[in-house]
Every structure is written in C-alpha cells, then in structure tokens.
DOVEXZA-577588 format. One record per residue (C-alpha): y, x, z; residue in three letters; chain. Coordinates in steps of 0.02 Angstrom, whole numbers. Last residue first. Example, Ala and Ser with C-alpha at 12.3 -4.5 7.8 and 13.67 -1.06 7.14 Angstrom:
residues 2
      y      x      z dolum bagu
    -53    684    357   SER    A
   -225    615    390   ALA    A
END
This chain:
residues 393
      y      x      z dolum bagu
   1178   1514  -2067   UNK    A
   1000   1530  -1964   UNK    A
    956   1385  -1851   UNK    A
    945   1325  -1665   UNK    A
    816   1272  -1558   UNK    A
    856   1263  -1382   UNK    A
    933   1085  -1380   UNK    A
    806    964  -1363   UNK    A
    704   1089  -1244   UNK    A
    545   1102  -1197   UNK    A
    504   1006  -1383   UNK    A
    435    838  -1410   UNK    A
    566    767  -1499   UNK    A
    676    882  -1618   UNK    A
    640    776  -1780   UNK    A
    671    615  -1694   UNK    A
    825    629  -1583   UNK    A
    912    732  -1733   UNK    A
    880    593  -1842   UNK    A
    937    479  -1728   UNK    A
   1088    579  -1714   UNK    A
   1102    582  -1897   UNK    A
   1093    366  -1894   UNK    A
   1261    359  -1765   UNK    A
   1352    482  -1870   UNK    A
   1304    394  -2035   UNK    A
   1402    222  -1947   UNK    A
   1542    349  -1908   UNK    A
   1549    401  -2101   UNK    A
   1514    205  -2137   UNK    A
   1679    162  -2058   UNK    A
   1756    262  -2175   UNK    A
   1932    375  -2142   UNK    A
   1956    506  -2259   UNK    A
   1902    664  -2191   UNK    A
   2032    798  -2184   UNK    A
   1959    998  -2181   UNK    A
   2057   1113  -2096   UNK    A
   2017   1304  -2113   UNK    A
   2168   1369  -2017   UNK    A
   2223   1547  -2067   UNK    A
   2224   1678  -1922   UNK    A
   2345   1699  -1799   UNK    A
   2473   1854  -1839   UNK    A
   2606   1750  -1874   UNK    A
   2590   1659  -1683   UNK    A
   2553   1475  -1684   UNK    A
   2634   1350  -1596   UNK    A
   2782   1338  -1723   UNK    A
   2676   1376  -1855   UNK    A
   2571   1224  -1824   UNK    A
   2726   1109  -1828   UNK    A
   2798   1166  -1969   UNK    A
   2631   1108  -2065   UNK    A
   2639    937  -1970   UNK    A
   2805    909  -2021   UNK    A
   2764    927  -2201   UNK    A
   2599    850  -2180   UNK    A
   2681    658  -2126   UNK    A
   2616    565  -2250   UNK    A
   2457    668  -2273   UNK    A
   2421    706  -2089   UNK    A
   2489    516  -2049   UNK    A
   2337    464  -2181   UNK    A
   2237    480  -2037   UNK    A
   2248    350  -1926   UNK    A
   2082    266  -1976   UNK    A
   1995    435  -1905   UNK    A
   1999    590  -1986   UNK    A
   2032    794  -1963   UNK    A
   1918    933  -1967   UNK    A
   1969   1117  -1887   UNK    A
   1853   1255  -1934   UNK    A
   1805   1438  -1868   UNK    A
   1843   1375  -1703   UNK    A
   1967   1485  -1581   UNK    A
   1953   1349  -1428   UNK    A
   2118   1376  -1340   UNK    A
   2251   1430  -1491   UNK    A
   2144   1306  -1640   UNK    A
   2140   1155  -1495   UNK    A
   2330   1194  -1457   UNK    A
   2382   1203  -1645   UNK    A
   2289   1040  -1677   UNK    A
   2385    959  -1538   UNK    A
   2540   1022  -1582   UNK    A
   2526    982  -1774   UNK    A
   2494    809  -1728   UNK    A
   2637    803  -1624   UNK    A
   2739    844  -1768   UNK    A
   2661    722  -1879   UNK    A
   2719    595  -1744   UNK    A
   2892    648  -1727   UNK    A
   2909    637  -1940   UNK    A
   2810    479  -1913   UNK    A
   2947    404  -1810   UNK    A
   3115    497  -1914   UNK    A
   3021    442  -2087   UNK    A
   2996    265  -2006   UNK    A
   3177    262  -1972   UNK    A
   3257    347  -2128   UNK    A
   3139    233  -2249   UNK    A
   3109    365  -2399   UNK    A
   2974    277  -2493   UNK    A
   2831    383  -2390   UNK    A
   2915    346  -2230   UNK    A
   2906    160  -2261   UNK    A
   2724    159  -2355   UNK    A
   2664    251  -2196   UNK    A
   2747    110  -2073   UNK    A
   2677    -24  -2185   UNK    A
   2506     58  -2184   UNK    A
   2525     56  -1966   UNK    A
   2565   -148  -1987   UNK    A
   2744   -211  -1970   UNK    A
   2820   -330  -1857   UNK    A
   3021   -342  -1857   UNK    A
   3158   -250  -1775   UNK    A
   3148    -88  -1863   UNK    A
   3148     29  -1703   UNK    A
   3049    -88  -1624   UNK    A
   2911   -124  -1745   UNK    A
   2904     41  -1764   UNK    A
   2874    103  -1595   UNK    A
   2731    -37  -1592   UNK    A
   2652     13  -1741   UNK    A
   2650    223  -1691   UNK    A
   2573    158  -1508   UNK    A
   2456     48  -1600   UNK    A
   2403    187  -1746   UNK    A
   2368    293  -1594   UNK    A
   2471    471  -1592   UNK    A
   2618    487  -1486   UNK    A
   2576    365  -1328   UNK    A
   2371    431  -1372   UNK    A
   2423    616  -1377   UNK    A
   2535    598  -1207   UNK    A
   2717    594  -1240   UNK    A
   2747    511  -1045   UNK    A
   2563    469   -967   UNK    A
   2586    287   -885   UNK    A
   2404    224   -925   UNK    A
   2475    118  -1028   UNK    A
   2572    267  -1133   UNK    A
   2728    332  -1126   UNK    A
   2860    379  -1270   UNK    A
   2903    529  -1288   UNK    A
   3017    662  -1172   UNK    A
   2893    772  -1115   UNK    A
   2822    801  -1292   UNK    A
   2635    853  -1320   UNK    A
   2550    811  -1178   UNK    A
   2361    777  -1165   UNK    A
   2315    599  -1119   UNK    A
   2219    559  -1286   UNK    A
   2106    702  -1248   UNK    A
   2034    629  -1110   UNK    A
   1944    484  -1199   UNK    A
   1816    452  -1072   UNK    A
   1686    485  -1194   UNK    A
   1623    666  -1110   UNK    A
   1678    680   -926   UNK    A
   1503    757   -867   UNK    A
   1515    873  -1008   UNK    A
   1474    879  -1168   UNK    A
   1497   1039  -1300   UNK    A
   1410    997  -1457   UNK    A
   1290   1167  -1504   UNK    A
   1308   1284  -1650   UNK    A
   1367   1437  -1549   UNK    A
   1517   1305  -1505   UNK    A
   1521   1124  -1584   UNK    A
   1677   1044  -1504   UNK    A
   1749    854  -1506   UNK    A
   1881    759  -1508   UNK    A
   1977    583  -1503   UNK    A
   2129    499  -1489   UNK    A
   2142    320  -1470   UNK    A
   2151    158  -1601   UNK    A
   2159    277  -1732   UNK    A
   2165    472  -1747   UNK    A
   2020    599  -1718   UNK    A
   1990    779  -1709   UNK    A
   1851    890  -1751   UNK    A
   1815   1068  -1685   UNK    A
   1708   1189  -1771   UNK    A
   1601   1332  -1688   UNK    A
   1430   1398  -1795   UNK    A
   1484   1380  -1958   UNK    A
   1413   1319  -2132   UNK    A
   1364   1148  -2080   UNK    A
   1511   1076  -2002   UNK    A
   1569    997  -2166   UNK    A
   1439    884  -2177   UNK    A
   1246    892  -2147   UNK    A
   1187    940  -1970   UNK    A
   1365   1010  -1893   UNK    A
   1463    846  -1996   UNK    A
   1317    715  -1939   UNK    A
   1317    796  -1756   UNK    A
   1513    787  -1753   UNK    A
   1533    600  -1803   UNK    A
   1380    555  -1675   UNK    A
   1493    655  -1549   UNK    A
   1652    549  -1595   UNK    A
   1551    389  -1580   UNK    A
   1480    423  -1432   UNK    A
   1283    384  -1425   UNK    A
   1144    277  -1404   UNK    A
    977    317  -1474   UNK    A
    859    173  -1515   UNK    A
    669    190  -1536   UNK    A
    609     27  -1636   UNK    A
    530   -135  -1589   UNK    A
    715   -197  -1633   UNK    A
    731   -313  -1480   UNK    A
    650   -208  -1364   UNK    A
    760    -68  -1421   UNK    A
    920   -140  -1411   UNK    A
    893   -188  -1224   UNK    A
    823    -35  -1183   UNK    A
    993     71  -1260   UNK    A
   1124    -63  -1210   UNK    A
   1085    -30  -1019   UNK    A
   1269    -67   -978   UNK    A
   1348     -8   -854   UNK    A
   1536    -54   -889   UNK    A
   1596   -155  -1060   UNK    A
   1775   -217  -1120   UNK    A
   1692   -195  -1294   UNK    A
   1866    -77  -1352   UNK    A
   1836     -9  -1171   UNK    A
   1636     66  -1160   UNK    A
   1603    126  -1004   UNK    A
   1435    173   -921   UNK    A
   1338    121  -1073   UNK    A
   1160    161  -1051   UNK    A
   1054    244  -1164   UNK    A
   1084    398  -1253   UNK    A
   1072    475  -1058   UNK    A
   1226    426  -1007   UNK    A
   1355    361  -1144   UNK    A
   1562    354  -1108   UNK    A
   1658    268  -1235   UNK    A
   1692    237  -1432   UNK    A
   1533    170  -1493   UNK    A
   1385    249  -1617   UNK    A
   1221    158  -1621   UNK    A
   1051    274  -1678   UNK    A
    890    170  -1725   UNK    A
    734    245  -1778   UNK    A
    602    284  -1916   UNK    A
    624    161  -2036   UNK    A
    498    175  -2164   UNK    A
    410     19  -2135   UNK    A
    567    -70  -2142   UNK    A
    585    -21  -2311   UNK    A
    625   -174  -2410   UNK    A
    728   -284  -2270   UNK    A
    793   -141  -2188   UNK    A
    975   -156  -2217   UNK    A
    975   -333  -2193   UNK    A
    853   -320  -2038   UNK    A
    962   -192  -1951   UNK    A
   1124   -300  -1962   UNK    A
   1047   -461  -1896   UNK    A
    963   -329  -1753   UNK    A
   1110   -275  -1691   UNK    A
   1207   -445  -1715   UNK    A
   1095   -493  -1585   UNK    A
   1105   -337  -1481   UNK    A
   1297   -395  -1468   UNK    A
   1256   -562  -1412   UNK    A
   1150   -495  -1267   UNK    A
   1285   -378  -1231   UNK    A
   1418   -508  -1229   UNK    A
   1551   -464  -1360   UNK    A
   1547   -635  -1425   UNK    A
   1647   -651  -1621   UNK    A
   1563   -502  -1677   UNK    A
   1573   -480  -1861   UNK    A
   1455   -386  -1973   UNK    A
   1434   -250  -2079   UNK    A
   1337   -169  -2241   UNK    A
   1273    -12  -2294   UNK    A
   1122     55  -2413   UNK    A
   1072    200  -2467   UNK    A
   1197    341  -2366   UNK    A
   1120    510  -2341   UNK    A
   1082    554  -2189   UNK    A
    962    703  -2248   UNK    A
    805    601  -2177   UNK    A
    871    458  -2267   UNK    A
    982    306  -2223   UNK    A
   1038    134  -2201   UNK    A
   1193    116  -2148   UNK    A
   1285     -2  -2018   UNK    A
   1462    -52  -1962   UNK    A
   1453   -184  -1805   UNK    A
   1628   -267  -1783   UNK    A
   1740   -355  -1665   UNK    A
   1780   -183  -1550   UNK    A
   1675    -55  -1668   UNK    A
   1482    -31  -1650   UNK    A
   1450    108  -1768   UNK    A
   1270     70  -1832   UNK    A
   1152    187  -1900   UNK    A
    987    144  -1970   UNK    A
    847    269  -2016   UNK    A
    728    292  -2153   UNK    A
    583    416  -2149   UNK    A
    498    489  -2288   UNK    A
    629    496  -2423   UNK    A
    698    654  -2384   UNK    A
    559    745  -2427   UNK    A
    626    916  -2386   UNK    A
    639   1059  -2508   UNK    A
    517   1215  -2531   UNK    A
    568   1340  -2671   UNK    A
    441   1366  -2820   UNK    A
    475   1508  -2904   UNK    A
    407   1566  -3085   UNK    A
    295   1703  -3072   UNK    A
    392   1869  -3149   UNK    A
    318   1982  -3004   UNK    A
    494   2000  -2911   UNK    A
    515   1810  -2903   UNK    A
    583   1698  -3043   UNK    A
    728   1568  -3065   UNK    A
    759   1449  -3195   UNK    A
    581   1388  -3200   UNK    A
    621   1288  -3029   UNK    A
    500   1161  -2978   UNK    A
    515   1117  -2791   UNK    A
    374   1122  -2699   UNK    A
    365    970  -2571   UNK    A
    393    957  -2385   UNK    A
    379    824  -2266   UNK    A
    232    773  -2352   UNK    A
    100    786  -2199   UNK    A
     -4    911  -2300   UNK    A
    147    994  -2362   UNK    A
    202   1035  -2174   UNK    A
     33   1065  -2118   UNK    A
     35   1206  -2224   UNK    A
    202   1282  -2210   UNK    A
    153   1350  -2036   UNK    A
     -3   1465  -2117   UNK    A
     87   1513  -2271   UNK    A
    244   1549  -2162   UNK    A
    122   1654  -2074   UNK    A
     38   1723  -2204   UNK    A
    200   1790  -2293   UNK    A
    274   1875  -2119   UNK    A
    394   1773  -2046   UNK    A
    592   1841  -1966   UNK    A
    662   1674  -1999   UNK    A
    802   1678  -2122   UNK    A
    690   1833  -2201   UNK    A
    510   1714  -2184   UNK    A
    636   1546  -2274   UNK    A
    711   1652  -2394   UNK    A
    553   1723  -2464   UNK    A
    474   1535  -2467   UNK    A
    625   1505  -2592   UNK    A
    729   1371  -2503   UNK    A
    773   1202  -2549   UNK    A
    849   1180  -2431   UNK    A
    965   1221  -2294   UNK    A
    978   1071  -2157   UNK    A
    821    997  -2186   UNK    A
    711   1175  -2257   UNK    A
    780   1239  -2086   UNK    A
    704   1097  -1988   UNK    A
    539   1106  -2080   UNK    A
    535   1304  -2044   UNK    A
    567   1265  -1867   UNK    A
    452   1111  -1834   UNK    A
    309   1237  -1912   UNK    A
    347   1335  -1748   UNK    A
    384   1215  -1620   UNK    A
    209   1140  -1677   UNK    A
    206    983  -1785   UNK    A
    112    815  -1717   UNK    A
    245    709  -1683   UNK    A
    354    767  -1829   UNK    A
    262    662  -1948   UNK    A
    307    520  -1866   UNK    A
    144    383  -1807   UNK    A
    141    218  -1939   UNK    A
    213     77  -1873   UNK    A
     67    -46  -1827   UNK    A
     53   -205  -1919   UNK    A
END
C-alpha cells in the first residue's frame, strides 16, 4: 500500500510558517499568531485554511478565555498525532529507539543489542527496532532520524564514527532502502540540541550551549536560533581542550585535556589506580559521596575541571543558557561544590548569572534527538533554504 503523501509537501513557505509556529508555540490565539507574525486577519484566515483542511491544525476549545468582543476563543494547536517518527541513538553495542509525535514526544521506546557492528548488520537491527515500535502505526510514521557519536556529511554518510569503529559509511541510503522510509542521519550531540532548541529546554532563547559528559566530551551551540556546524563538527574536539597542565593525559597524548579529566573511563581508570582495585564510574560517585578521601580528592579535581570548561564556554560564547547531561553527569551533582568554586574562579563578579539547566542522563533523550531532527527534516522540506526560516520567541 502506498504511504500516504506529508501534509507539509504541499504547504506554501507562508502557511508552513504559521504551522511551524503553532508546533513549537501553541496553542495560540489566532491574534497571537498575525502579532508574532506581522498578519493581517484575512491573511492568517487565508494561510490557516489549508492548514485545518489538511488537519495539521485543529481549534482548540477554550471557554476560559475570551476575545475583545466577548466570543469565546478558540486558539489553534498542532495535531500532533498526524505523523509518527522513529528515533534511534545508535550507541557502541546498542541501538536506543522511540517512537514519537510531531511534538517529539515519547510513545513508545525500546532497544536492542548489537553483537556485529558491520554496517549491514547494524541496518538490520535498524529495522528490528523500527518495526517493534511501529508495529500499530506504521502508516503514520513519517521518517527515520539515527543519532551517533561522530562525524556526519550530508545527514547521510558516516565519515567517522569511533565507538562503531566505522569510516565512510553511506549508513543513510543503506538504512533507507531497507526501511522504505526517508532516513536522516545525524550527530548525536546536534540531534540532542535540535530536540532541546525545538521542544526542550532550548526553546525559550535564541543562543544556548549544551555540554556533554560520558564516554567523551561533547558540545554544541545554538546562536540567533541556529546550531553552529562547521566543517570539523563530530570530531569530538572539545574533549581535547585544556583545563589543567599538569592532569592526567589522554590517548591521543593531550595532558589535562577535557576528555583525560572528564570521561567516565578516564575518571574509572584514575580510580581504579589510586584505590588499587576495579571500580565502576557509580562506585567512584558513591565513594566521594560517602566521604572516601581518594575518590573525593579525584572527583573533587574533576568537578573542578568541569567548572572550567563550563566557565570557558559561558566567557567565549555568552549564551543565554548553559545545559548539562550525558551518562557522566551525576559528577555535577556529586561533585557541585567544587564545580560552583570553580566557575567563580573563571568568572569575573560582575559576569552575569549562569542559567544551567542539568539533564539527567536517558538514552531515550538522545534517541528523541535523533526523531526531532527528522521532524525538522520533514516539516522544513521543500523550502530555498532548510535553515532560513526562523521563529518568534
């Protein structure tokens, strides 16, 4: 049976606007919507229209609240339901996935391991994992988005992918003629900061900067409300900036680098030898946390250059908003003491507060990063420009 043809295919730039800022907004009164957008009344009448007709929008009953003349108002609101989509963060031996609406909101999830990291095996588990979360709606699935930590060209092709020991990989046309679906590819620290600028807590601001702890160091910038990338985007730079000249080193040979200082390996490792025995990056937390004077000294030095790094990102890049996860995070709650003293160390007195937000690490917030870039890839298709429309705060 043939999928049925997007609703956004067919919109003009125009009425794509108003549904876009209904998505990320709504529900809005339809006198919000012409004042956010500069519309008279018959032309958001005349742009709405098709927009109703091809259900992406729906009046939203609201007797609470009344316009100017007494009439009840009836504020506009997306259908989220009309279009599923599937993210999947593709981790080193496992494939994370959610099901999703057109808000990226989480329905269903579910994961599964990969034992061959072959790209041919790995598009198999692909489409294992998008079948179980499909299996009722897959009619309503709209497209695929896949999240992994390395460099992506093009939201197709892999050019470097380390925890999958991958190089040039054309993931993205592989995956998609086995899913008979569009697939995006993507970073997985840019799908985290599309899903955070689009829904989360990105959505409020026009610049925010996230940053990552876990297996490496991670990072990314939204500036005038658009992800900064760059022809070195994914190759994990960040990890190799300095923060203590006489730390530990890293692989690559970097001495106090982020990644040396800040990696729940390099942290494990350093404890391990300092306490003479194996212990796993929790272990180390629940050591400090009890009181332990050696892991409290080694994630003391840690939280410390954690509160470096964020200082220097907050001191060069000036966002409005700092947010902080990754599965190494609970060293900014363990550690936040040193971390705080850290920041206004770097910091001058006159600086201004630091919003930071701390996400709780989830592998199904990455996974939800991979399906809101789909999202993104869908609803802003067929335009000049992917990236040229931009919406009111």
């Amino acid at each position: 049976m043939a999928r049925p043809a997007s609703p956004w295919s067919q919109l003009s730039p125009s009425s794509r606007r108003v549904a876009l800022e209904v998505l990320l907004h709504g529900p809005l009164a339809r006198a919000e919507i012409a004042t956010r957008l500069d519309l008279s009344a018959p032309s958001l009448t005349r742009l709405t229209k098709p927009l109703l007709d091809a259900r992406l929008l729906h009046e939203v009953a609201d007797a609470g609240q009344r316009a100017a003349g007494g009439r009840p108002l009836q504020p506009l609101d997306i259908q989220a339901d009309v279009q599923r989509f599937i993210g999947i963060k593709l981790a080193g031996f496992r494939a994370y996935g959610v099901l999703t609406n057109l808000r990226a909101e989480i329905i269903a999830s579910d994961v599964t391991e990969i034992g061959d990291q072959s790209p041919t095996a790995v598009v198999a588990k692909l489409e294992e994992l998008a079948k179980k979360l499909s299996h009722d709606a897959a009619d309503q699935v709209a497209a695929v988005g896949v999240a992994l930590g390395g460099a992506v060209r093009g939201f197709s092709h892999v050019e470097r992918a380390p925890f999958l020991h991958w190089r040039d990989v054309p993931l993205g046309g592989l995956a998609e003629a086995t899913l008979k679906l569009p697939t995006v590819l993507t970073n997985d620290v840019d799908a985290l900061m599309e899903a955070e600028h689009w829904f989360g807590d990105g959505r409020d601001v026009q610049n925010f900067a996230t940053l990552t702890i876990g297996a490496g160091v991670g990072g990314g910038l939204v500036v005038h409300d658009r992800l900064v990338t760059g022809p070195d985007s994914g190759l994990g730079l960040l990890g190799h900036f300095p923060l203590d000249p006489l730390g530990p080193a890293c692989p690559e040979g970097h001495r106090g680098c982020a990644d040396a200082l800040l990696s729940t390996e390099a942290i494990q490792v350093q404890a391990a030898l300092a306490l003479g025995r194996p212990v796993t990056y929790d272990q180390v937390m629940d050591l400090a946390q009890a009181g332990d004077p050696v892991a409290e000294q080694l994630v003391g030095r840690s939280a410390h250059a954690f509160g470096l790094l964020i200082a220097a990102v907050a001191n060069i890049a000036q966002p409005e908003r700092i947010i902080l996860t990754g599965e190494g995070i609970r060293l900014a709650h363990v550690g936040e003491r040193q971390l705080r003293s850290a920041l206004a160390q770097a910091r001058v007195p006159e600086a201004s507060p630091l919003d930071l937000r701390v996400l709780e690490d989830d592998p199904d917030l990455w996974a939800r990063g991979a399906a809101a870039v789909a999202i993104q890839r869908t609803v802003l298709a067929h335009l000049p420009d992917h990236r040229a429309m931009t919406v009111s705060r």
